[in-house]
Every structure is written in C-alpha cells, then in structure tokens.
NUBAVO-172899 format. One line per 2 residues: number of its first residue (from 1); for each residue x, y, z of C-alpha. Coordinates in pm, 1 decimal. Example, Ala and Ser with C-alpha at 12.3 -4.5 7.8 and 13.67 -1.06 7.14 Angstrom:
BEGIN
1	1230.0,-450.0,780.0 ~ 1367.0,-106.0,714.0
This chain:
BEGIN
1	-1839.4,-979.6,3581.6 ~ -1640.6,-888.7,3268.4
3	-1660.9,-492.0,3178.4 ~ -1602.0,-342.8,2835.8
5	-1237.6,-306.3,2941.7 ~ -1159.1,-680.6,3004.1
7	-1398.0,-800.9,2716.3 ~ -1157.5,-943.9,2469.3
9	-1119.4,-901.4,2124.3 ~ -1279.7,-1244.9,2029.7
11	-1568.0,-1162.2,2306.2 ~ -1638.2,-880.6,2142.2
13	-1686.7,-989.1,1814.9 ~ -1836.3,-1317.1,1917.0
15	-2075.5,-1068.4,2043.1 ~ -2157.6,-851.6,1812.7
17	-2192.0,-1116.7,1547.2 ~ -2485.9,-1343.0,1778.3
19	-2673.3,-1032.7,1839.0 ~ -2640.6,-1007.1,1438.5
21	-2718.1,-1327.2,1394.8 ~ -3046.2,-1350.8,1570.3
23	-3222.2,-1071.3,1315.0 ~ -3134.5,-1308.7,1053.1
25	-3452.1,-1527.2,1018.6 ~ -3670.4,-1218.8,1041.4
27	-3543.0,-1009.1,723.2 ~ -3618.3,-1241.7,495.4
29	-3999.2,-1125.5,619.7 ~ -3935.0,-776.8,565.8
31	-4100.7,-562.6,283.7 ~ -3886.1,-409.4,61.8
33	-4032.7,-83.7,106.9 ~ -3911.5,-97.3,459.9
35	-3557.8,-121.5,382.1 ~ -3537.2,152.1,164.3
37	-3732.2,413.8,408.9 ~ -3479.0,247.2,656.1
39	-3171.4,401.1,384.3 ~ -3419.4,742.4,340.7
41	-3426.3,804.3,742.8 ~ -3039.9,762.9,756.7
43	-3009.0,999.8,474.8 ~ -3236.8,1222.7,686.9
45	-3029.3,1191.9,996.8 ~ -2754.0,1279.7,850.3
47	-2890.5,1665.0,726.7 ~ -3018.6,1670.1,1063.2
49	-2858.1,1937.0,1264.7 ~ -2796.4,1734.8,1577.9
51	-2661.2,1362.9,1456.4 ~ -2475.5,1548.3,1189.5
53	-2328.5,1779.2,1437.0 ~ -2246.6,1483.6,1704.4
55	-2081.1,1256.7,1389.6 ~ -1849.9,1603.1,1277.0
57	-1739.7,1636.4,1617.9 ~ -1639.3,1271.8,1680.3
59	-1482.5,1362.4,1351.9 ~ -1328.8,1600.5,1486.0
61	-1156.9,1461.1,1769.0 ~ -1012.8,1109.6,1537.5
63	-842.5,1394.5,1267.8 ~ -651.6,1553.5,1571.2
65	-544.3,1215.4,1726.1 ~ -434.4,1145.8,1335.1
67	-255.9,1437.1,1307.1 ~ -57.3,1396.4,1651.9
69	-5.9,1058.8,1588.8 ~ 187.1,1132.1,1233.9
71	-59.1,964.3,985.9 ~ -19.9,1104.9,625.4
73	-214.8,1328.5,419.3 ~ -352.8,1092.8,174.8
75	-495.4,883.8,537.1 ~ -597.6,1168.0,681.7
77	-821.4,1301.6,319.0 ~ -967.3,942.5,396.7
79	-1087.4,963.2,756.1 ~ -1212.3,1348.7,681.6
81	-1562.0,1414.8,729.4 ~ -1737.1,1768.0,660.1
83	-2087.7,1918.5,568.1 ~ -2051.5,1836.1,191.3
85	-1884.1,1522.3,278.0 ~ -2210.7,1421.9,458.8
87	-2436.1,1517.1,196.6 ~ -2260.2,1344.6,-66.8
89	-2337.2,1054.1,192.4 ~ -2696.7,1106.9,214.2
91	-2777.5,1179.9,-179.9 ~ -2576.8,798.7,-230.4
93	-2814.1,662.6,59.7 ~ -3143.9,793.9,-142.2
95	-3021.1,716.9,-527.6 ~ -3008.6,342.6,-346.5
97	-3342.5,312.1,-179.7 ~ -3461.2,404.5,-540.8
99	-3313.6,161.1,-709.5 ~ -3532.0,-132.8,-757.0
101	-3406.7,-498.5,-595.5 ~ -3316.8,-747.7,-785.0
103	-3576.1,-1038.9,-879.0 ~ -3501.9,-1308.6,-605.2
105	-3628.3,-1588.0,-854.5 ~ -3609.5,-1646.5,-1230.5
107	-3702.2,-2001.0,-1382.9 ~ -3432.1,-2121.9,-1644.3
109	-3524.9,-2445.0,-1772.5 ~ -3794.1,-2740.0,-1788.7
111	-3675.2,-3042.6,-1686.4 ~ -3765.7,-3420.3,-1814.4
113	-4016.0,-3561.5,-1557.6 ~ -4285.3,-3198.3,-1541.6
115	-4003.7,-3012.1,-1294.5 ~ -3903.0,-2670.3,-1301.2
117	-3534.8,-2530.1,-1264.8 ~ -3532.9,-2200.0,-1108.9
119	-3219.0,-1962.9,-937.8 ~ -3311.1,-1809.0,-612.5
121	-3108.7,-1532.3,-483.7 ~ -3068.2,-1578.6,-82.0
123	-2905.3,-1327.6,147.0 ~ -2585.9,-1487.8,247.1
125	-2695.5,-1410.3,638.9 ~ -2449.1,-1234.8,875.7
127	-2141.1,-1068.4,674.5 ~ -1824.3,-878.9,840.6
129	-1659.3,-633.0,729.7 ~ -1297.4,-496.1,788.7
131	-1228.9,-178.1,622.4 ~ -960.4,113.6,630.3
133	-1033.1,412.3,891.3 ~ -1279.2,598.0,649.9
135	-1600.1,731.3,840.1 ~ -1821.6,726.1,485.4
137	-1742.0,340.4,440.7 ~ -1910.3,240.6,764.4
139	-2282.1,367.0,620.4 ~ -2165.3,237.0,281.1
141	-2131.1,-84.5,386.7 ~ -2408.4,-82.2,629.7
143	-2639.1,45.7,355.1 ~ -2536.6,-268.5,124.2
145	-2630.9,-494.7,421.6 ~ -2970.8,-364.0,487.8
147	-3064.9,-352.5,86.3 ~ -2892.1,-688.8,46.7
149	-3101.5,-816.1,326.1 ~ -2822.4,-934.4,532.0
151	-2721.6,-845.6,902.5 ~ -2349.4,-709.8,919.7
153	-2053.2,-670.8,1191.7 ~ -1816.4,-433.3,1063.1
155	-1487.2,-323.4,1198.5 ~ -1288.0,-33.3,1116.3
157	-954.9,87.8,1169.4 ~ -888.2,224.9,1502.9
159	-813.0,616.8,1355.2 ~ -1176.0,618.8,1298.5
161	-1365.3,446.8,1582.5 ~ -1509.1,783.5,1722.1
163	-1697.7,847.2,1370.2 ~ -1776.0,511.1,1347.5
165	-1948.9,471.5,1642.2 ~ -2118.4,779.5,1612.8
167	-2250.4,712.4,1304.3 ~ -2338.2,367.1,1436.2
169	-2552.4,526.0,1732.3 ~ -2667.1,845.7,1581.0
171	-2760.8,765.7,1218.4 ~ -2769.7,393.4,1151.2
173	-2968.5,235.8,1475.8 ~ -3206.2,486.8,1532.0
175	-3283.1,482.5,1163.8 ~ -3297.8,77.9,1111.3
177	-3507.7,89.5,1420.8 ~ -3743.5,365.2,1296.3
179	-3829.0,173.0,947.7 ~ -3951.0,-140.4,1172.2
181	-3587.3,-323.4,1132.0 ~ -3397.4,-454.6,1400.8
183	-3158.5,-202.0,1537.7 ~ -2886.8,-505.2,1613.4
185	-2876.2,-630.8,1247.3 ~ -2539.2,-353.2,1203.8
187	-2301.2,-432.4,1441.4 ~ -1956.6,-226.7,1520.0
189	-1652.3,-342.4,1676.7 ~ -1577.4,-114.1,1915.2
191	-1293.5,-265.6,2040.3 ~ -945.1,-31.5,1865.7
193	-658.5,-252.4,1753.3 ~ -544.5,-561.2,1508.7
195	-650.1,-817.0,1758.3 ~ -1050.4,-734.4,1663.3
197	-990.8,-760.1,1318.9 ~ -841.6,-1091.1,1278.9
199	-1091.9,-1222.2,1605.3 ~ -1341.6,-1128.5,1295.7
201	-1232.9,-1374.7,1064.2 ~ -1171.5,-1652.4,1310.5
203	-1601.2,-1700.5,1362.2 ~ -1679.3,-1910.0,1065.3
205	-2064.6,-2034.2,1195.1 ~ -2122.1,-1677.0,1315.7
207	-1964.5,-1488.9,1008.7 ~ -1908.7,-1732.6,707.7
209	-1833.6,-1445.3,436.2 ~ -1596.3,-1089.8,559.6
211	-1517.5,-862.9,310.1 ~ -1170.5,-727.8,365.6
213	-1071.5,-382.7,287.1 ~ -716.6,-163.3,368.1
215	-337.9,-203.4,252.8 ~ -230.1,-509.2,78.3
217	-27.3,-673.0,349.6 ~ -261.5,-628.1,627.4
219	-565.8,-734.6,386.0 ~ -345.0,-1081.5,297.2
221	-217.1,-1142.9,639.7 ~ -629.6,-1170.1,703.1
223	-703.3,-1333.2,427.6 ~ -459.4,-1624.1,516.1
225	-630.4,-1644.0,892.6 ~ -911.7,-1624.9,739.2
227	-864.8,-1958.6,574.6 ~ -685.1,-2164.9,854.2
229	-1016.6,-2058.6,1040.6 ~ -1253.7,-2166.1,755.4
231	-1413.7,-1814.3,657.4 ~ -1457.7,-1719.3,317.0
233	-1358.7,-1335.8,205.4 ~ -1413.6,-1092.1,-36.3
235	-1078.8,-898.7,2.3 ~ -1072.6,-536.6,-194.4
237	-677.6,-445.4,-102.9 ~ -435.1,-344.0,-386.7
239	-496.8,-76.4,-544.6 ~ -287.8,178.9,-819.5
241	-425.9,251.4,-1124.9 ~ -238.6,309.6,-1501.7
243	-232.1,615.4,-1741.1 ~ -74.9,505.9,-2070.8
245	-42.4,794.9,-2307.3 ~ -41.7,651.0,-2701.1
247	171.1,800.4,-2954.5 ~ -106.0,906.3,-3064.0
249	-220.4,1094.2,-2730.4 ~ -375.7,1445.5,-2743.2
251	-225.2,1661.8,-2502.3 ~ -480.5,1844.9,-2424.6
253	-666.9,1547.9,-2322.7 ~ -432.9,1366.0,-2128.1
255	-397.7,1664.4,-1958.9 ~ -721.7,1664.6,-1810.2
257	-734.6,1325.5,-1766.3 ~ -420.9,1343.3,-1522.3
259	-543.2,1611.7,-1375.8 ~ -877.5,1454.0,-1299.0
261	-726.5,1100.4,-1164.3 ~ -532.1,1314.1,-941.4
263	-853.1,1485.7,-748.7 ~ -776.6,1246.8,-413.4
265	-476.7,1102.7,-356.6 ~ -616.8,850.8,-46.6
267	-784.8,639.9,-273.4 ~ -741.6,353.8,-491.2
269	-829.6,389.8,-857.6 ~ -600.8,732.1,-836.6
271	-324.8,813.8,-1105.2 ~ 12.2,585.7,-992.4
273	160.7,484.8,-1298.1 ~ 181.1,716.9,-1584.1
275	279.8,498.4,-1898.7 ~ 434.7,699.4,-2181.6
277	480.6,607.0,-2565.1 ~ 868.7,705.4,-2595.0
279	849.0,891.2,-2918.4 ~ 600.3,1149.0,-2715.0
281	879.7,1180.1,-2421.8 ~ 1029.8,1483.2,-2442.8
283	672.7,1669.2,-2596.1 ~ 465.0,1519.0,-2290.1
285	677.4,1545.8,-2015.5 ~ 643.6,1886.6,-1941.2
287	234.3,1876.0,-2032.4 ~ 270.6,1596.7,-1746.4
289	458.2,1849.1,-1514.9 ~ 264.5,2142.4,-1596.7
291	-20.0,1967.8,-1423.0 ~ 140.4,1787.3,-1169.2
293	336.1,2101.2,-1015.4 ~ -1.8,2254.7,-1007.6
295	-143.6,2001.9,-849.7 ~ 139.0,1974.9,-598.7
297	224.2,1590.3,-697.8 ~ 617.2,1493.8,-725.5
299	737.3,1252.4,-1033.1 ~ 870.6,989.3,-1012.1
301	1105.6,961.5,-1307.6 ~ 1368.3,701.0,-1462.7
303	1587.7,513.2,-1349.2 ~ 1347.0,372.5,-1030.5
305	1457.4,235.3,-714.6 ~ 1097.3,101.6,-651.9
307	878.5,-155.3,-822.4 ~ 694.1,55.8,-1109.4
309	405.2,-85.4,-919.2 ~ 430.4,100.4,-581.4
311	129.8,202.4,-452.7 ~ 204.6,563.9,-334.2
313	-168.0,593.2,-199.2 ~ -14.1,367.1,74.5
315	318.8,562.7,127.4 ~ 300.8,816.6,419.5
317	471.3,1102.1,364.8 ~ 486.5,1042.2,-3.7
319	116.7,1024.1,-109.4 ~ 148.1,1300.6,-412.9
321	364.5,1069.0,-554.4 ~ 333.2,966.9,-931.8
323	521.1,713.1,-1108.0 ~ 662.5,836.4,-1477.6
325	795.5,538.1,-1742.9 ~ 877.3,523.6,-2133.1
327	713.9,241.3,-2304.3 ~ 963.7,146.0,-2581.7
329	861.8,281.7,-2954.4 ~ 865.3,-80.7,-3083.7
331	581.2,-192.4,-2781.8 ~ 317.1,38.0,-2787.7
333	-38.8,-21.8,-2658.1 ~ 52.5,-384.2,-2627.7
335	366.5,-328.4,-2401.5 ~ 182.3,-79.8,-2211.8
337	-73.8,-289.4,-2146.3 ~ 144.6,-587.5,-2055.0
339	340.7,-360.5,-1775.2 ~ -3.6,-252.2,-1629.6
341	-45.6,-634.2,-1606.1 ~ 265.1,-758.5,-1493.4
343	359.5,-476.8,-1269.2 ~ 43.0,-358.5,-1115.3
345	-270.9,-469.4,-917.9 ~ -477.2,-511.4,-1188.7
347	-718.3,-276.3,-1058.1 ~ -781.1,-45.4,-1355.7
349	-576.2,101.1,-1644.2 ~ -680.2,328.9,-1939.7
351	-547.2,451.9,-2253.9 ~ -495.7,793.2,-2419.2
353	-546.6,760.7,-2781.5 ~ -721.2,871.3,-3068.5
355	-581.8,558.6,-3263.1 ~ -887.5,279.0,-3261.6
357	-691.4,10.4,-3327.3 ~ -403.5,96.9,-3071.1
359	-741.3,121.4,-2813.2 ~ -830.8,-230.8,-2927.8
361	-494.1,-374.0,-2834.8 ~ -465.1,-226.5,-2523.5
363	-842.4,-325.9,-2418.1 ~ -816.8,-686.2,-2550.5
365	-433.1,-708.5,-2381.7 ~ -531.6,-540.1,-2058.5
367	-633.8,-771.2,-1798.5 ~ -742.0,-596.4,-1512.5
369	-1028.7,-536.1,-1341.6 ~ -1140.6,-192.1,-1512.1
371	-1034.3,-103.4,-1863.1 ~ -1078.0,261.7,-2011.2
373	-1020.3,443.4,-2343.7 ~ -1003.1,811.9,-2282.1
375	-1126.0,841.8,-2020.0 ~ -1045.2,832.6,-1594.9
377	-977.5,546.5,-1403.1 ~ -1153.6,739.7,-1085.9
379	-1477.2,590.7,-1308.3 ~ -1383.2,235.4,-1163.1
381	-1657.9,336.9,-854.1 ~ -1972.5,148.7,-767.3
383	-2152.1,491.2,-746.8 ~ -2025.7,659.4,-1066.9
385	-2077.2,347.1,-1246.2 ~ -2347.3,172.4,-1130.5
387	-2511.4,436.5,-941.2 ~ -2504.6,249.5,-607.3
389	-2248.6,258.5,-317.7 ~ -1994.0,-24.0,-297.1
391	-1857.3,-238.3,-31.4 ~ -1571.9,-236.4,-211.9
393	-1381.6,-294.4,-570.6 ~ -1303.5,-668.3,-588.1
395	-971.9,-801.0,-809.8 ~ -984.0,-1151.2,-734.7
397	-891.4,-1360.7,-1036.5 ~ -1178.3,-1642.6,-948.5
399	-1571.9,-1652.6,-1069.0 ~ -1814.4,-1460.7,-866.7
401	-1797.5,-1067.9,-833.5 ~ -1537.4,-857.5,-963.7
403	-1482.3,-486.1,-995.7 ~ -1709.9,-283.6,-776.8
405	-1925.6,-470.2,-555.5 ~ -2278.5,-405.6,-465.4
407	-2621.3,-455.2,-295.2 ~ -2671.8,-678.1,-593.2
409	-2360.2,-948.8,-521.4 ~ -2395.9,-954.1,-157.2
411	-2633.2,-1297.4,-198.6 ~ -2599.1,-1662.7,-274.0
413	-2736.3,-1889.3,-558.4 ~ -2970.5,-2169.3,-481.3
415	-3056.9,-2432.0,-721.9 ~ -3454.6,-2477.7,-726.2
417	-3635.3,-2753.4,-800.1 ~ -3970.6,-2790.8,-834.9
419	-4329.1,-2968.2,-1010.1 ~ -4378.1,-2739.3,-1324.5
421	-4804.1,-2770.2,-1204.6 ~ -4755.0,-2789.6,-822.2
C-alpha cells in the first residue's frame, strides 16, 4: 500500500481531480443562495480567532523557510499573510456572494420553422489551477469556482503549501461543507515541487481547462505541455506595466501616480517602465527621483543593458527596480505607445496628460490589455474594477476573456435549440 510519501506527482493529482470530478453533476442542482452563504461562512472563518490564528501560523512558518531559503522581497510581500491581510480577504469573499449571477439563458433569435435560438451558460466542470506561492490566491480562486459553479484542483507553489493547506482545511472545507456543498469540490495539491504542476496539465478528461499563473517561463514551459497533452489553459504570466509622462504631464500628478503604482512591488500591474516625453527630461527626472528615493526604488536610467521590457517584479534581489526612457520629441504619445507595445507584455499602460488629443493617440495606439489616462495601472484588478476577485488577468491575443478574469468567464457557451411553443 502506497503512503502519501510514495504517491506520485501524477497520483496525486489524478486524485484530487476524480474526487473533484464526482461533485460535478450535483452543482448544477445547487441553489444559488447556497453558494454564496458557502463564500459568507469562509469570510466568517477567516475573522474567527482559531482558523485565522492556525492559517497566520502556517504563515508563519512558509515566510521563515522563504527567508532562509533566499527568496526576494517582492516574493516574500506575495506569500505574506497578516490580520488586515485576512480581512481584506474576507470583505472580497462577501462583496462576491452579493453580487448577483449571471442569467444562465437569454433567447437571441427566432428561427424559420417556430424554433427558438437561445445561449446557455454551462459551468465548464472541473478546472485547475497553478498559481504563484501567494496564500490570498488559493481562496480567490476557490471562491471563483464555487460562484462559477465549477469544482477546482489548484496547485500552488511550494513556498506556500503550509498556508495553502491550511486555508484548504480550516476555512474552505469546513465552510463548503457547512452551506450543504460538497467539501471535495476544492481540491489542493499537496504534493511541493514542479513535477505536480505539470502532472496537472497532463489530465485532459479529468481537467480539460487550467488556468496558469507565475513567471513567464515557467507559465509557457506549461502551457506547451499543456498542449502536447491536449488541455486547454488560461495562462495569466507576464506582467510589467507602462507610465508614459506627455509633454504635457503635470508634475504634480505624475507624481502621485508613480508613487501610487509603486505601493507593492510583488505584483504585476506595478510601475516597470516609466516612459518620458524628452523635452520634459531634465524638469521630470528629479520629480521621478524625489519619489522614488522615498519610496526606496532604484532607476534604471539610459543607456540599458536589459530589454526596456524586464520585468523587475520577477528579479530577486532587484524588485525596487524601475525602468527610466526618453521618448524622442518628434514621437510622442504615439511612440510611447508603440514601445509599451513592442517592448512590453501588453498588460497595461497609461498616460500622463492633460492634452486630449495626445490621450486619444495613445488609447487608440495602445494595444494592451488595460489602457489608462491619468490614472494607475494598479486599477487593472478584478476587485477594483469589477468589484469581484479574479483568477487572474488574462493577455492572450485570441477571443474569449481578456483582462481580469472572473466568476462571470469561468463557463462555456451552448447553442440552444428549441420549439418557440414547446
């Protein structure tokens, strides 16, 4: 007989992902009102005094393995959990189970012959998840899945499996199985190490969609296994966003706007680049240091023996990192915009103007995922835009979801049917 030590990686997800599987028929059955108490009683567990203290001590022990093991501070502001940091969770879990769930049929057309043609939405069924080690993304996720009415095996990186599972045991579980849910329908891959998270995208019957989360290579080395395997992802990797201050910038307000796309540096939609219109050089650099000393972030500056592009979020040891460049006087919002294309993820750029038309150009020239006039790129969050927590912010360049993904993507279409008198 196999024990949890000889299991292997495929086993385990194999697993996980049957015992997801087998809640699937039943939620389709479930009132709605029963998945949002379900989201209400994990918001509850975590103010209570004894999960919350058994998920900050887990905590606890995966920030000083972090720490002794060398990981930077930007991963480390990630895989932090605290008090607030818990609360913030639970006030996210109960602005969801208020927000109403999407129609799951509309009609669109008659059809010749007295038929109906109507869209159903249908839960795609058992999703995974892979996702960097950051504790607050495993009831993120998990909260998506139980709105969404699908059954989920997520996996997270290996820094955070203590929080993980006890958030799995001590918040999620108890509370799916309170509401009259299955318990099983969240799984987590308790297994540490690589091996578990490609064995997660190698189960196309059991998992057909995983959404893949972390650093760009590791995120397209799944992705590629993914498809010799047959699974379809979701993948939410690069990340870096763009500052372009206009000619026609005020200073005062890019300075707060720097400032305030510099508040974490562990995450994605942060401050990277920092475009700037060369006729304002010499007047905004020091603005631009002024905050940036404060703030404890180096620059970056001219000539650069890295791709404008880096992603410093991903750069241990060099996290508070910001990358400074002049956009020639001839170029202007167009040029700026066509360097946050060309050199970036396309995740999110915005503009510091108070020149309209300049704002049009770089809005109508900017391809990316998120575009924003005067105003943060930290915006580009399922929460602060949508009001709902995210599995993720999506780039892709195909149809289907992009930006921040939700509750409300997590389904598939079906083409209906039917007599229009039945």
């Amino acid at each position: 007989m196999k024990t949890a030590d000889t299991v292997t990686a495929d086993e385990a997800v194999a697993s996980a992902a049957r015992a997801a599987r087998e809640t699937v028929a039943d939620l389709a059955a479930v009132p709605a009102t029963a998945l949002d108490q379900a989201l209400r009683m994990m918001a509850d567990a975590l103010g209570d005094a004894g999960p919350a203290a058994g998920v900050l001590a887990a905590n606890d022990e995966d920030m000083r393995a972090a720490r002794a093991g060398g990981l930077g501070e930007g991963l480390l502001d990630r895989l932090r959990l605290s008090g607030e940091r818990l609360d913030a969770i639970a006030a996210q879990l109960r602005s969801l189970a208020a927000v109403p769930f999407e129609p799951d049929r509309r009609v669109l057309r008659e059809l010749p012959g007295g038929l109906v043609l109507a869209e159903r939405r249908k839960p795609v069924g058992v999703i995974g998840a892979n996702f960097e080690a950051r504790p607050n993304v495993v009831v993120d996720i998990a909260s998506q899945f139980v709105k969404s009415r699908n059954a989920g095996v997520l996996r997270t990186g290996s820094a955070a499996i203590r929080s993980a599972i006890a958030l799995a045991d001590a918040v999620i579980a108890p509370s799916l199985a309170a509401a009259g849910l299955p318990g099983q329908m969240i799984q987590l891959v308790r297994q540490p190490g690589q091996e578990s998270a490609y064995s997660l995208v190698r189960q196309p019957v059991l998992i057909p969609l995983v959404i893949l989360r972390g650093s760009g290579d590791s995120t397209r080395a799944l992705s590629l296994e993914a498809a010799r395997h047959g699974v379809r992802t979701m993948a939410h990797a690069d990340g870096g966003a763009v500052l372009y201050l206009d000619a026609a910038a005020d200073a005062a307000l890019a300075s707060r706007l720097i400032e305030a796309s510099l508040d974490r540096l562990g995450v994605c939609n942060r401050l990277n680049l920092l475009l700037v219109h060369s006729s304002r050089w010499d007047e905004l650099l020091p603005v631009v240091r002024a905050v940036t000393d404060r703030l404890g972030v180096s620059l970056s500056l001219p000539p650069h023996a890295h791709p404008l592009g880096h992603e410093w979020a991903l750069d241990t040891g060099r996290e508070a990192t910001v990358t400074v460049f002049p956009v020639p006087d001839g170029g202007g919002a167009r040029e700026a915009a066509l360097i946050a294309n060309d050199e970036t993820s396309g995740l999110a750029a915005a503009i510091v103007t108070a020149d309209r038309d300049a704002a049009a150009v770089f809005l109508d020239t900017y391809a990316g995922t998120g575009a924003f006039w005067n105003a943060t790129t930290r915006l580009l969050d399922g929460f602060k835009l949508y009001e709902v927590p995210e599995t993720g912010i999506n780039i892709d360049a195909v149809p289907g979801p992009r930006g921040p993904v939700t509750f409300r993507d997590l389904c598939l279409r079906q083409v209906e049917v039917t007599p229009a008198t039945p």
